[in-house]
VEXKEBA-623867 format. One line per field, with one value per atom (N, C-alpha, C, O): atom name; x, y, z; chain; residue number from 1. Coordinates in steps of 0.05 Angstrom, whole numbers, always signed. Example, Ala and Ser with C-alpha at 12.3 -4.5 7.8 and 13.67 -1.06 7.14 Angstrom:
rotor [N_CA_C_O_N_CA_C_O]
X [+264_+246_+264_+285_+257_+273_+258_+268]
Y [-114_-90_-66_-66_-45_-21_+1_+23]
Z [+156_+156_+156_+169_+142_+143_+157_+161]
migu [A_A_A_A_A_A_A_A]
vexvo [1_1_1_1_2_2_2_2]
***
This chain:
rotor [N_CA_C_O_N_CA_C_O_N_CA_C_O_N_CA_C_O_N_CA_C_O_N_CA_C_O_N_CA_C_O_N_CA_C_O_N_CA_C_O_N_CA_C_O_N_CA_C_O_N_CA_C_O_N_CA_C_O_N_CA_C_O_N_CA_C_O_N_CA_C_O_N_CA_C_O_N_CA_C_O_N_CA_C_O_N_CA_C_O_N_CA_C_O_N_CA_C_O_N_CA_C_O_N_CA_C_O_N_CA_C_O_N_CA_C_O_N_CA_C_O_N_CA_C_O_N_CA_C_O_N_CA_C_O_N_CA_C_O_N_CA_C_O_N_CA_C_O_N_CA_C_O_N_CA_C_O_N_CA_C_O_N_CA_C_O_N_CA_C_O_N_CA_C_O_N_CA_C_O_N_CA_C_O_N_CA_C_O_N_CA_C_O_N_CA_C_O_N_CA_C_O_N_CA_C_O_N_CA_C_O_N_CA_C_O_N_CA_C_O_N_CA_C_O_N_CA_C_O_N_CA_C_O_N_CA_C_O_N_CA_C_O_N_CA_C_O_N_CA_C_O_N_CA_C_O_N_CA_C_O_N_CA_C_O_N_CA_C_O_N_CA_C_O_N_CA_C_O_N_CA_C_O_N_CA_C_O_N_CA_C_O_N_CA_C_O_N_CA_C_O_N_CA_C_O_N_CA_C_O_N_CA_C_O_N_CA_C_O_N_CA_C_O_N_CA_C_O_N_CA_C_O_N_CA_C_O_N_CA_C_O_N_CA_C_O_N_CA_C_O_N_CA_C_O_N_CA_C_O_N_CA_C_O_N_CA_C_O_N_CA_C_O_N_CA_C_O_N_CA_C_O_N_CA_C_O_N_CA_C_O_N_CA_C_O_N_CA_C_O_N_CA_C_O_N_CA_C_O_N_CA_C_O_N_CA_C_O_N_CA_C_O_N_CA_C_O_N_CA_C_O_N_CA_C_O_N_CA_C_O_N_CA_C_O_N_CA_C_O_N_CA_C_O_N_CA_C_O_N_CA_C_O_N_CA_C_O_N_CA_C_O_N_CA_C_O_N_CA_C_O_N_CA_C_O_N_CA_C_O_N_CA_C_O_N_CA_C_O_N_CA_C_O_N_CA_C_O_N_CA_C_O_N_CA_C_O_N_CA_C_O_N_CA_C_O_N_CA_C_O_N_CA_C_O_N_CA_C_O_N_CA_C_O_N_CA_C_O_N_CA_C_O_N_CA_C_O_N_CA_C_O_N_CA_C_O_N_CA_C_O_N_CA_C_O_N_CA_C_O_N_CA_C_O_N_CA_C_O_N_CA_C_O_N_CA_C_O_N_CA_C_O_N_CA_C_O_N_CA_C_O_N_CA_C_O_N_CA_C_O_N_CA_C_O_N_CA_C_O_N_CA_C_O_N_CA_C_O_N_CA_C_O_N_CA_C_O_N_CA_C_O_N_CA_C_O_N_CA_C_O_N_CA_C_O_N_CA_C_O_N_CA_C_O_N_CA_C_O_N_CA_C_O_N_CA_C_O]
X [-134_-107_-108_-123_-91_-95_-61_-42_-62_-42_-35_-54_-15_-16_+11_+33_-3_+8_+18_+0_+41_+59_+65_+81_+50_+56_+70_+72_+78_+89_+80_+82_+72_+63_+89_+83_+103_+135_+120_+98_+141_+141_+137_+116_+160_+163_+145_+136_+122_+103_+80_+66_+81_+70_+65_+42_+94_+94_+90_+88_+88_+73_+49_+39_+34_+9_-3_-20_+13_+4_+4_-11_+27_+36_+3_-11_+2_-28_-55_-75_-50_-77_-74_-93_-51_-57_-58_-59_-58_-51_-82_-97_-88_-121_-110_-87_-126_-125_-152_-175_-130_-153_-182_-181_-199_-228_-217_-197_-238_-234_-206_-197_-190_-172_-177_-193_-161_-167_-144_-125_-140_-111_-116_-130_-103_-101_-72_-49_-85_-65_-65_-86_-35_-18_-1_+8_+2_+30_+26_+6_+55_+67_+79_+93_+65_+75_+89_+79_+119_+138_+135_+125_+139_+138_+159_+181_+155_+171_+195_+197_+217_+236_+245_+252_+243_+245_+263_+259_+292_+306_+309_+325_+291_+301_+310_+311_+317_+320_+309_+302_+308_+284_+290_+275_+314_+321_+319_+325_+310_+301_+276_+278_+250_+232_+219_+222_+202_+188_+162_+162_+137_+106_+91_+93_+82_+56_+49_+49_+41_+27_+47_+38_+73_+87_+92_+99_+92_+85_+59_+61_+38_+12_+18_+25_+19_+31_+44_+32_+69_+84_+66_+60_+56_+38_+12_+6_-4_-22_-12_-27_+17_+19_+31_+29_+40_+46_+14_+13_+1_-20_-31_-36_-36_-49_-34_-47_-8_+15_+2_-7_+4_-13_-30_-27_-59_-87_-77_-89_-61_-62_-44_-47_-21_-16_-35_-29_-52_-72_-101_-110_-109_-117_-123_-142_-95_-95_-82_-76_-79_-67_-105_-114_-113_-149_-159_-167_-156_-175_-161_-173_-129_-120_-130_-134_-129_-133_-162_-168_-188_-214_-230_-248_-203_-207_-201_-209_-183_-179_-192_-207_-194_-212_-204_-217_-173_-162_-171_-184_-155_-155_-188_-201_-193_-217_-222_-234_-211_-205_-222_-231_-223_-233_-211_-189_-218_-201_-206_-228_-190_-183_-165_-153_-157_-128_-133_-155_-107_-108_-72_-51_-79_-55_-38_-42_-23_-10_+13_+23_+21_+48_+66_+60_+90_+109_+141_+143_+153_+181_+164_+151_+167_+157_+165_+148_+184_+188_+168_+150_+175_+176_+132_+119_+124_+97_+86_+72_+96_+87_+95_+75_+121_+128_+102_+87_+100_+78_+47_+29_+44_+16_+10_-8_+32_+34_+29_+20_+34_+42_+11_-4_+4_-25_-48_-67_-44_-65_-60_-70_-50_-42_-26_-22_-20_-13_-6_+3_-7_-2_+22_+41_+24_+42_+36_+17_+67_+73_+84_+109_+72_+91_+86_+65_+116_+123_+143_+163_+146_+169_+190_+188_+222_+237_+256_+254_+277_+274_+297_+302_+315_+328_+363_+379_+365_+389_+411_+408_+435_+461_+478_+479_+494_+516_+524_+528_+527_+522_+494_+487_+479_+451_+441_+434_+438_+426_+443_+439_+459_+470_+456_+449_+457_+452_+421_+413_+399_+385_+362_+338_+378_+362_+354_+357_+338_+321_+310_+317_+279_+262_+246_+225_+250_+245_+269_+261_+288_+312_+298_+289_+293_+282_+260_+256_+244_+220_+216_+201_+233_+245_+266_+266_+279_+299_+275_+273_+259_+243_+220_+210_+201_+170_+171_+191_+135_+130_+115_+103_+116_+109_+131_+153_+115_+133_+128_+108_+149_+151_+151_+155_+144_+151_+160_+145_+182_+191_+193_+205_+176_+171_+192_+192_+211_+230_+223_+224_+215_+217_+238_+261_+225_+243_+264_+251_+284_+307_+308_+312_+305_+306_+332_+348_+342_+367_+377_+362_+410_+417_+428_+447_+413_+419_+454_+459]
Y [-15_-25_-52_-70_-54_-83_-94_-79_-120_-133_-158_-172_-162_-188_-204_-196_-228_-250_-270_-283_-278_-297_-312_-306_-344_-366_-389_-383_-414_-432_-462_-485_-454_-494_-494_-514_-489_-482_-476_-465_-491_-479_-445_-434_-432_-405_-401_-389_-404_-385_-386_-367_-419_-415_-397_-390_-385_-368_-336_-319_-330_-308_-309_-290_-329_-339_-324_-306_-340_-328_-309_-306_-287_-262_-243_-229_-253_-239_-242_-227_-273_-282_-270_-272_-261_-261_-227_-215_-220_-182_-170_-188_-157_-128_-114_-107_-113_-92_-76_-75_-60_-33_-39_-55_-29_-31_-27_-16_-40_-51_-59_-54_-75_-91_-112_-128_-116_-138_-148_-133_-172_-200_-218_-238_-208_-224_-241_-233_-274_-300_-306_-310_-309_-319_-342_-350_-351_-374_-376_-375_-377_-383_-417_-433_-417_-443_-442_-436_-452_-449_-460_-482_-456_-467_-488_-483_-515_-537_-541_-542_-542_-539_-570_-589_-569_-594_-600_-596_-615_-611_-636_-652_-641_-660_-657_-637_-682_-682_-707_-728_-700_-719_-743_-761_-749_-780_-793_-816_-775_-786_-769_-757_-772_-766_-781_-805_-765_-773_-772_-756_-791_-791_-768_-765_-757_-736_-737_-716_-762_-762_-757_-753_-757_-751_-726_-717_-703_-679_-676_-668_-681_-678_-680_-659_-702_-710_-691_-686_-677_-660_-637_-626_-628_-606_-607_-588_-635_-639_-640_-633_-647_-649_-611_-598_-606_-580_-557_-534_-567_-550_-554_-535_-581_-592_-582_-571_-582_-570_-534_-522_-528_-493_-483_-466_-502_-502_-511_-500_-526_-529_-515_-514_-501_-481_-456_-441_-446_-425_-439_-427_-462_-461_-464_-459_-476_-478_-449_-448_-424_-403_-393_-391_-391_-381_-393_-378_-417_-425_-420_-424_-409_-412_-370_-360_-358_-330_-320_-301_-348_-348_-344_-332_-369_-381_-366_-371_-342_-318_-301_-293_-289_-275_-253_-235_-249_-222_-203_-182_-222_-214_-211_-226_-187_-190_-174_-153_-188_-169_-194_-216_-177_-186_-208_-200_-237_-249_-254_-251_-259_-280_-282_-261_-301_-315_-318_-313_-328_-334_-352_-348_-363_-380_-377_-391_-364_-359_-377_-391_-373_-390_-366_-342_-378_-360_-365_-384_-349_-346_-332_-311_-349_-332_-298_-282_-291_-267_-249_-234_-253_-244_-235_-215_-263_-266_-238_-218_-247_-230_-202_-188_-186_-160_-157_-137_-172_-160_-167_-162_-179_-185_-155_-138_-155_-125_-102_-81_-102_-73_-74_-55_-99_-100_-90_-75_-98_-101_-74_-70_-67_-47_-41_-18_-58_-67_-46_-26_-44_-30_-45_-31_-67_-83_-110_-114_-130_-139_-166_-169_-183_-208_-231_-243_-241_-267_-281_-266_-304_-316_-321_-323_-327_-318_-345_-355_-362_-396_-386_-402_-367_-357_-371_-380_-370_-378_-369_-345_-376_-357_-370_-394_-352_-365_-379_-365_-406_-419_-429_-439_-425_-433_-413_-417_-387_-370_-356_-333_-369_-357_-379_-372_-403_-423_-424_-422_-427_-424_-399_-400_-381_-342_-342_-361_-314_-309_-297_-278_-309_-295_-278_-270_-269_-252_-221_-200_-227_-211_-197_-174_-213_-198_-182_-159_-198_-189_-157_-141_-152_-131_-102_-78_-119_-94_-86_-63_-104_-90_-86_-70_-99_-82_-54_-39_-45_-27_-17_+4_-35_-25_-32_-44_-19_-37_-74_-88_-79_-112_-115_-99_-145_-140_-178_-191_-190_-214_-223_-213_-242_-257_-288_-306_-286_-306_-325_-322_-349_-363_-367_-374_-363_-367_-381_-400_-387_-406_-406_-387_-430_-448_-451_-469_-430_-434_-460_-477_-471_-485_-489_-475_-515_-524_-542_-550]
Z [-3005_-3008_-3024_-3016_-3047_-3061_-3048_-3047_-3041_-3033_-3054_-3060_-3062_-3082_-3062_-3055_-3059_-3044_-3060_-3071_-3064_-3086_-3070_-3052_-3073_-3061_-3082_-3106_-3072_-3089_-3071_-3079_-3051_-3032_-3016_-3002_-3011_-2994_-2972_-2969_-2951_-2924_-2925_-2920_-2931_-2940_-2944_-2924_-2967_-2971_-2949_-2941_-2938_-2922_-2903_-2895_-2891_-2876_-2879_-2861_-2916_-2923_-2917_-2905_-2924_-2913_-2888_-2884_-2873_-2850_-2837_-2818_-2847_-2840_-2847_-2833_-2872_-2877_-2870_-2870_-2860_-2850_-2814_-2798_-2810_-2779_-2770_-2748_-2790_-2777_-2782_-2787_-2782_-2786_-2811_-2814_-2824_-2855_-2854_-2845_-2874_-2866_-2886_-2904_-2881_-2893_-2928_-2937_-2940_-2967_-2977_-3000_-2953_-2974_-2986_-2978_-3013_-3030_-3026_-3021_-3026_-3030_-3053_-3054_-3071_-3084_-3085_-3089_-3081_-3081_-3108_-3120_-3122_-3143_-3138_-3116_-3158_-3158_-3195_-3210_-3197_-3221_-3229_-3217_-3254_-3259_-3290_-3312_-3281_-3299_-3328_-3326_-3346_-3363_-3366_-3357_-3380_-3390_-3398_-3422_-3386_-3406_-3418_-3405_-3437_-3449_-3474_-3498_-3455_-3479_-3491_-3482_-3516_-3524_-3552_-3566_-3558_-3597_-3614_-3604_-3635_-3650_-3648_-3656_-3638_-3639_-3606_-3599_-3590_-3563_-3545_-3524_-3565_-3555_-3537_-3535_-3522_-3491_-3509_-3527_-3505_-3519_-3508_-3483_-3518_-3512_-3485_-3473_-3469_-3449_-3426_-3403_-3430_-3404_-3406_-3384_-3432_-3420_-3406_-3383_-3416_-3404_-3383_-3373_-3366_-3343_-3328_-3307_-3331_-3317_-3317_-3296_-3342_-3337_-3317_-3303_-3319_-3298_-3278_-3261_-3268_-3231_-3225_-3205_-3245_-3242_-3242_-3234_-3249_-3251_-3221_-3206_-3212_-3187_-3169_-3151_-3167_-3147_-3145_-3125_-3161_-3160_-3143_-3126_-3151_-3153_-3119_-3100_-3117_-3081_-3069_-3045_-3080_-3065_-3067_-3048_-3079_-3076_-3056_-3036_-3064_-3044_-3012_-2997_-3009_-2978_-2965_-2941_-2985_-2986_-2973_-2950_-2992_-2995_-2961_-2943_-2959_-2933_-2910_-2889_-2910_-2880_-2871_-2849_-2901_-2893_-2886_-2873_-2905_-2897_-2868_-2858_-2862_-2834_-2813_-2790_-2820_-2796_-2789_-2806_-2764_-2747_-2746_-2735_-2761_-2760_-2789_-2791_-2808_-2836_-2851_-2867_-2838_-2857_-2890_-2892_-2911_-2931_-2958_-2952_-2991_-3005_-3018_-3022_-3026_-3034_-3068_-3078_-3077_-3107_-3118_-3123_-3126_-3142_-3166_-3177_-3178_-3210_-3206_-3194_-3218_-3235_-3258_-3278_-3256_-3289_-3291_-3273_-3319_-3340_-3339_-3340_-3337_-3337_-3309_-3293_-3311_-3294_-3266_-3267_-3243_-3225_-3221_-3228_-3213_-3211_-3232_-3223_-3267_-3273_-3273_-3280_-3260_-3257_-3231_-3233_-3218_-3195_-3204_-3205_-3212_-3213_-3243_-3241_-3264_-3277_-3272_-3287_-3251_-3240_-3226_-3229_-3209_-3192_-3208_-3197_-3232_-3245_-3258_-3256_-3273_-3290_-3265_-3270_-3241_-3224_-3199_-3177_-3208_-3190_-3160_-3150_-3153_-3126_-3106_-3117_-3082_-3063_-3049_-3041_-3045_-3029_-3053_-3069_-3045_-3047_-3026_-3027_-3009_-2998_-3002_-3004_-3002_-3014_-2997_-2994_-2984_-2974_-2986_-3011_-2970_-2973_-2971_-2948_-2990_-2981_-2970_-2952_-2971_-2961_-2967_-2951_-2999_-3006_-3009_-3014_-3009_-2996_-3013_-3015_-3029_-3038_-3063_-3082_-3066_-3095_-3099_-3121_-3076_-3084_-3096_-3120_-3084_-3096_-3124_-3130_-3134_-3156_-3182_-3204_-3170_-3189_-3192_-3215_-3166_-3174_-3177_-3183_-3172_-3167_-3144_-3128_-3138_-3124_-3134_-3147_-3128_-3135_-3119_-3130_-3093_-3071_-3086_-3095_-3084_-3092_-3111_-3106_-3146_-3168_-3161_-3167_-3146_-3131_-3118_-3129_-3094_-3090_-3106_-3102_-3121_-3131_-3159_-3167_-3171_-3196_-3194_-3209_-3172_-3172_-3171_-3170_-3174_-3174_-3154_-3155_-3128_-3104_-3080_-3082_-3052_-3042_-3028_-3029_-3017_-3023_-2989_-2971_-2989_-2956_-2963_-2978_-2953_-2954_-2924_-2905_-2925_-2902_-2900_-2917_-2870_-2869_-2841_-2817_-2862_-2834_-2811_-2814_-2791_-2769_-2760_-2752_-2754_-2752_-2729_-2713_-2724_-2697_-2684_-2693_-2657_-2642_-2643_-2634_-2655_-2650_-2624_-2616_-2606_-2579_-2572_-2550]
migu [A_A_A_A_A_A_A_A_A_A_A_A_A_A_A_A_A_A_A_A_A_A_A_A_A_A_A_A_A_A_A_A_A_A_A_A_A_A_A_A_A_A_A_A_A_A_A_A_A_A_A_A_A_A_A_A_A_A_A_A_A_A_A_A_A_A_A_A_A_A_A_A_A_A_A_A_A_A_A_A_A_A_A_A_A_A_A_A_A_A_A_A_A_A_A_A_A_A_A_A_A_A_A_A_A_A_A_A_A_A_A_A_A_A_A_A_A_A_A_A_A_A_A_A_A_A_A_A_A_A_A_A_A_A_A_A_A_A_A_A_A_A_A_A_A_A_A_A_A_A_A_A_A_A_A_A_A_A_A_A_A_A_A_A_A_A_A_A_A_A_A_A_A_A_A_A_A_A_A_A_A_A_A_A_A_A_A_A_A_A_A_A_A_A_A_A_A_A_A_A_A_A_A_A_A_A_A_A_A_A_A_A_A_A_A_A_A_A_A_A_A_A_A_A_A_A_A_A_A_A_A_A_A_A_A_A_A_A_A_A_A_A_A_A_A_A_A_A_A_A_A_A_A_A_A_A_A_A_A_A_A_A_A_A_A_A_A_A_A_A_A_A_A_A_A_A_A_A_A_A_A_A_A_A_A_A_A_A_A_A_A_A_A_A_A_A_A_A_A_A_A_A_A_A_A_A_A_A_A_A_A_A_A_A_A_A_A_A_A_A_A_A_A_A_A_A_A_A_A_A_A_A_A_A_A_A_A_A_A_A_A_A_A_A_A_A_A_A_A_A_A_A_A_A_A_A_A_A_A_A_A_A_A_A_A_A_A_A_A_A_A_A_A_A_A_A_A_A_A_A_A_A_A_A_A_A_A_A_A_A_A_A_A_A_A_A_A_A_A_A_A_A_A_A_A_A_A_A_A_A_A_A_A_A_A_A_A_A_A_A_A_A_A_A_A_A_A_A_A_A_A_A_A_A_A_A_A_A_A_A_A_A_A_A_A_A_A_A_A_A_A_A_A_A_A_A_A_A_A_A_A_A_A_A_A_A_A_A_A_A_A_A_A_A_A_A_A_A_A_A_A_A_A_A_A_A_A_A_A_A_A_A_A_A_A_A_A_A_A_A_A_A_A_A_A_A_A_A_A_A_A_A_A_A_A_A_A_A_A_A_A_A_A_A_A_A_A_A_A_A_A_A_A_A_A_A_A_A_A_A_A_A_A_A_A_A_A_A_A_A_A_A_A_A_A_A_A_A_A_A_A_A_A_A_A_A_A_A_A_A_A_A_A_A_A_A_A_A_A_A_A_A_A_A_A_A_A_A_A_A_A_A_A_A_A_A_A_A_A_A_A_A_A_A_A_A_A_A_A_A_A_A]
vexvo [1_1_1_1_2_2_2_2_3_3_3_3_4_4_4_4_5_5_5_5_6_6_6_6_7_7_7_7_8_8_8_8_9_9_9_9_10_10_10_10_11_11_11_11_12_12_12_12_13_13_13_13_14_14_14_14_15_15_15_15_16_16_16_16_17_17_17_17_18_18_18_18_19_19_19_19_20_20_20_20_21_21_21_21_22_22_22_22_23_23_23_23_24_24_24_24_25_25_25_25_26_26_26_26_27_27_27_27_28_28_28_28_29_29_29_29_30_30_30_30_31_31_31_31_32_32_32_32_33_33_33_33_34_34_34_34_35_35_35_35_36_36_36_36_37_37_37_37_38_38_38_38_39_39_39_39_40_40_40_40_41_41_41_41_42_42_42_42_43_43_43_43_44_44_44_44_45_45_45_45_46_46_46_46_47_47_47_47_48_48_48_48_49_49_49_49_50_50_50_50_51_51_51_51_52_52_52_52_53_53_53_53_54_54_54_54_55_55_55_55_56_56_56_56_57_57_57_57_58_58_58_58_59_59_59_59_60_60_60_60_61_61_61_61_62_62_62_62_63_63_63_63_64_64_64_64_65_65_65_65_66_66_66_66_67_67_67_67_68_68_68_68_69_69_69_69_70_70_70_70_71_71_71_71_72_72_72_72_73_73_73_73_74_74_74_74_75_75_75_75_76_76_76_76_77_77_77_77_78_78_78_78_79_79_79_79_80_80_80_80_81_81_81_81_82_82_82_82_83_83_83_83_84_84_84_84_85_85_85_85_86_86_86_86_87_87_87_87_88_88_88_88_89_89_89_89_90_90_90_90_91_91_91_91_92_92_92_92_93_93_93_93_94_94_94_94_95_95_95_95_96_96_96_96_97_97_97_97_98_98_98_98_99_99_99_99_100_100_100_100_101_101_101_101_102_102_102_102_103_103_103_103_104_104_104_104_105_105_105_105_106_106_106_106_107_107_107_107_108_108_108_108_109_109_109_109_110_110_110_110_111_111_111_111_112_112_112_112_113_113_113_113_114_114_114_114_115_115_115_115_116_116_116_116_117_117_117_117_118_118_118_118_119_119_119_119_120_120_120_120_121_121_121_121_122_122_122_122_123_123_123_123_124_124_124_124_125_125_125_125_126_126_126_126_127_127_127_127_128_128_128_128_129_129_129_129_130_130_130_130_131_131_131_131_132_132_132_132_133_133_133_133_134_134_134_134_135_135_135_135_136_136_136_136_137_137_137_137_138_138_138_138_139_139_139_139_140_140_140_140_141_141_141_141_142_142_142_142_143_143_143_143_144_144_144_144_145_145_145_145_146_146_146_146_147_147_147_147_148_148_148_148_149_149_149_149_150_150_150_150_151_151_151_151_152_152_152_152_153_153_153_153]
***
């Protein structure tokens, strides 16, 4: 069974995280951990440029932001007594959604989970979902993991 796990450093993914690190998989599963890192949008014009080094900059904390959501993704599923399956990640450029549904399709995927920030309304119109795209266009099936909401007392 290949599983591809789409993290971002979010609480949320956290809790995809763990969904996988805490259950039994069947003999020779592989997990492979992703996260997407967006490309720049940078609008400027020639009469109010930013110097070279502050893209570098956004691109280095964006790259470091990745590299640590995969790997505290890698050591919390290492660290389980349940999940015993084959691991490796990769980092790509690109629109998340559109990262994971073609990570899935290049790599073959059997499953699909990803957390869920769980936006409603003008949030999720303004800023998408990418669980939603996630679901209505892969090529497997998806499983969206929601963190729990705490009874208001």
């Amino acid at each position: 069974m290949k599983v591809l796990l789409a993290v971002d450093g979010s609480d949320y993914s956290l809790v995809a995280v763990e969904s996988v690190a805490g259950r039994p998989w069947p003999k020779n599963t592989e997990v492979k951990v992703i996260t997407a890192m967006e490309p720049l949008f940078l609008p400027t014009t020639d009469t109010w440029a930013l110097p070279d080094s502050y893209y570098q900059e956004l691109e280095a904390s964006a790259e470091e932001k990745a590299r640590g959501a995969i790997k505290a993704a890698l050591e919390r599923i290492e660290a389980s007594e349940t999940a015993d399956v084959k691991l490796s990640s990769e980092i790509k450029e690109g629109q998340p959604a559109d990262v994971i549904i073609g990570e899935a399709e290049a790599w073959g995927a059997d499953l699909i989970i990803l957390g869920s920030h769980g936006y409603k309304g003008w949030q999720r119109l303004l800023l998408g979902s990418v669980s939603h795209a996630v679901a209505t266009h892969a090529p497997c099936s998806v499983e969206i993991v929601r963190q729990k909401q705490e009874a208001a007392k």
